[in-house]
N, C-alpha and C positions, 0 to 999 in steps of 0.2 A: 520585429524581432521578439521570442518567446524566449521564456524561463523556463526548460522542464527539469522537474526534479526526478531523478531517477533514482531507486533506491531494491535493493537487492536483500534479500533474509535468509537465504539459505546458508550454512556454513561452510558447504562444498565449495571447492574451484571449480579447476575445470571440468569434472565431473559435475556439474551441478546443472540439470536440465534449464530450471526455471531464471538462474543467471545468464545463460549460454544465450536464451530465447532473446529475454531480456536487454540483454547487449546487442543481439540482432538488429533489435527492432530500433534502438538508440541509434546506432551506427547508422543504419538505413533512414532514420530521421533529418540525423546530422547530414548526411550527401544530399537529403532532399530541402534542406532548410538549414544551408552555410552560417548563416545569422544568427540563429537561434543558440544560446547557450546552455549548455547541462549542470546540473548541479546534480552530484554523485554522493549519495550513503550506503554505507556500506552495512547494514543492519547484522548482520549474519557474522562478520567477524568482525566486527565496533559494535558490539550491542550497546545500546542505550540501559540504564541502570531501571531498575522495578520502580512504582513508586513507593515511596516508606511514607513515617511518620512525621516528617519533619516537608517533606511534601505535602503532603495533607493541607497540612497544618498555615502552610503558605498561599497554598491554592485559595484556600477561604478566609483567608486575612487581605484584608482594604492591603493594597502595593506601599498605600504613605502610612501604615502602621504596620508593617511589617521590620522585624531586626535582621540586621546584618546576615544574622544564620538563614533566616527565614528567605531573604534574596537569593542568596546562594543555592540553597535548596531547590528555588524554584527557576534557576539559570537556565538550565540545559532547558527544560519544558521551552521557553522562552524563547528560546531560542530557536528548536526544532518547529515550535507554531510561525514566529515569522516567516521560515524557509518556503513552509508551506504557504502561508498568505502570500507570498512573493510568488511564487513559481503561476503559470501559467496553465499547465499541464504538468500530470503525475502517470510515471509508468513505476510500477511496483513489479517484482519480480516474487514471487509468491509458492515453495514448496506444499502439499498437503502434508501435514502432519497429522496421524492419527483423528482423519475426517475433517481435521481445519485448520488452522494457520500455525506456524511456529511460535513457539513464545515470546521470541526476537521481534516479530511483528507486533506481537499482543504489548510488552512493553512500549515501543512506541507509542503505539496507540492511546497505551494508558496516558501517554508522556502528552499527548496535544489534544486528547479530549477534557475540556476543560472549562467552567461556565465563567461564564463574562469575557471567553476570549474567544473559544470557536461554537460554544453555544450559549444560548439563553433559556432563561427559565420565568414565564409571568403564567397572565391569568390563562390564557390560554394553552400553553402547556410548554413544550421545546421548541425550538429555533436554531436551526442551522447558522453560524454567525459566516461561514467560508460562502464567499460567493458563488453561485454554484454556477456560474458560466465556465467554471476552472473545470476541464475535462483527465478521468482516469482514467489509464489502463491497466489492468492486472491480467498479469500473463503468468497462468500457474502451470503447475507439473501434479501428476496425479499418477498412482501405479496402477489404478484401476477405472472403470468409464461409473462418471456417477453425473453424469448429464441429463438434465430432465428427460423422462421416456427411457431411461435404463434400470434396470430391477435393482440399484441399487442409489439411485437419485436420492432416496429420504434419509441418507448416510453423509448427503453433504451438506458439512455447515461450515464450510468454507466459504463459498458465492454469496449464501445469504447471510452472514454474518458480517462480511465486510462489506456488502451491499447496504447493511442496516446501520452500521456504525458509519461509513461515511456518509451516509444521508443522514444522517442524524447531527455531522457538520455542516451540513450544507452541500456535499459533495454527490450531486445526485444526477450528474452525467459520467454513468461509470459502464464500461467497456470490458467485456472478461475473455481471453482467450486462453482455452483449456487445452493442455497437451495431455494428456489419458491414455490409460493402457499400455503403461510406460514399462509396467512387469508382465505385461499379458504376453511376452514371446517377443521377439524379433521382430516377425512378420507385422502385429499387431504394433510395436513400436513405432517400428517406420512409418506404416500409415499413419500415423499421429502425428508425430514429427514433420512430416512433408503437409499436413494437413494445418496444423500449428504458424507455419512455413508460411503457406501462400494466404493464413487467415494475418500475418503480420503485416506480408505483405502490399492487402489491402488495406490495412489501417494504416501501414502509410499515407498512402493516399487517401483516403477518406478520414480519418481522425481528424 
C-alpha cells in the first residue's frame, strides 16, 4: 500500500484543465490500486503563505534555540515537508503561467525547500535530502506547444524549472505529461486532450 500526495495549483474549478487531468489520473490510480491512499492539497484555492521574515529567521536557527514565535513560524513548512517525506509518489497538477508555474506553487515550494531538512550543504556542494526512489508526476496545461522541437520550446521554463528544483530535493524520478495547444482552436485542443488522455492512461500502468 502507497501514499500519494496529490496536489492541485490552479485556482480554476471545473474549468480548470490541469485539475480535470489531474483528478483523472488519481481516480484511475485509485480503481487500479484500492489500497493505496491519497493525500489531497489543494494549492490553488488554500494557498500556502510566501515565506517572510520571521521564516527566515527560523529556518536557520538550531530547532532547540529557536522561541516560541520562531516555531510557529516555521509550523506550516514543517509540516508540508513531512507530507512529503511521507508520501510515496507525487502527482502535481500544474497550469503554465506566463512560461512557468503559478505563484501558488512557487510558494509551496519556497515552503519545503529547505537545508538540514530536504537538502544539504558540505564540501561538496548540495544534496538532495528526499529519497529519490519517491516517483512524480506533473501533469500541466499549456495554451501553446512549447515541447522540445517546437519554435517555441526556449519559452519553457516550466519543465526545466521544476525538473531542477525537485532534483535539487532529491526528487529526480520525475514524469511530465503535457496537454498543449489548449488556445490553438478546437481542433488543435482535442488532439491534446485525447493525447494527454491516453499518455495518463499509460502511466497508470507503467508509473
Amino acid at each position: 500500500m502507497a501514499n500519494i500526495l496529490h496536489i492541485d495549483t490552479s485556482p480554476r474549478g471545473e474549468r480548470s484543465i490541469s485539475r480535470t487531468l489531474s483528478h483523472e489520473f488519481v481516480a484511475a490510480w485509485k480503481n487500479a490500486h484500492p489500497g493505496d491512499t491519497i493525500t489531497y492539497r489543494d494549492l490553488g484555492r488554500n494557498p500556502v503563505p510566501h515565506v517572510d521574515e520571521s521564516w527566515i529567521a527560523a529556518a536557520f536557527t538550531p530547532p532547540d534555540a529557536r522561541t516560541p514565535e520562531l516555531n510557529q513560524a516555521i509550523q506550516l513548512s514543517d509540516g508540508l515537508i513531512d507530507e512529503i517525506l511521507t508520501a510515496d509518489r507525487c502527482v502535481f497538477g500544474v497550469p503554465m503561467y506566463n512560461l512557468n508555474i503559478p505563484s501558488t506553487l512557487k510558494a509551496y515550494i519556497d515552503q519545503i525547500v529547505r537545508v538540514g531538512r530536504t537538502f544539504a550543504v558540505d564540501e561538496n556542494g548540495y544534496q538532495g535530502l528526499i529519497p529519490s526512489s519517491k516517483k512524480v508526476l506533473v501533469i500541466t496545461s499549456r495554451g501553446g506547444a512549447f515541447s522540445p522541437g517546437t519554435p517555441f520550446a526556449p519559452y519553457d521554463y516550466q519543465e526545466p524549472y521544476l525538473r531542477a528544483i525537485l532534483g535539487f530535493i532529491g526528487l529526480t524520478d520525475v514524469t511530465f505529461i503535457h496537454a498543449e495547444n489548449l488556445s490553438m482552436g478546437d481542433d488543435a485542443r482535442q488532439q491534446s486532450l485525447i493525447a494527454a488522455k491516453d499518455a495518463i492512461a499509460q502511466a497508470v500502468v507503467n508509473w
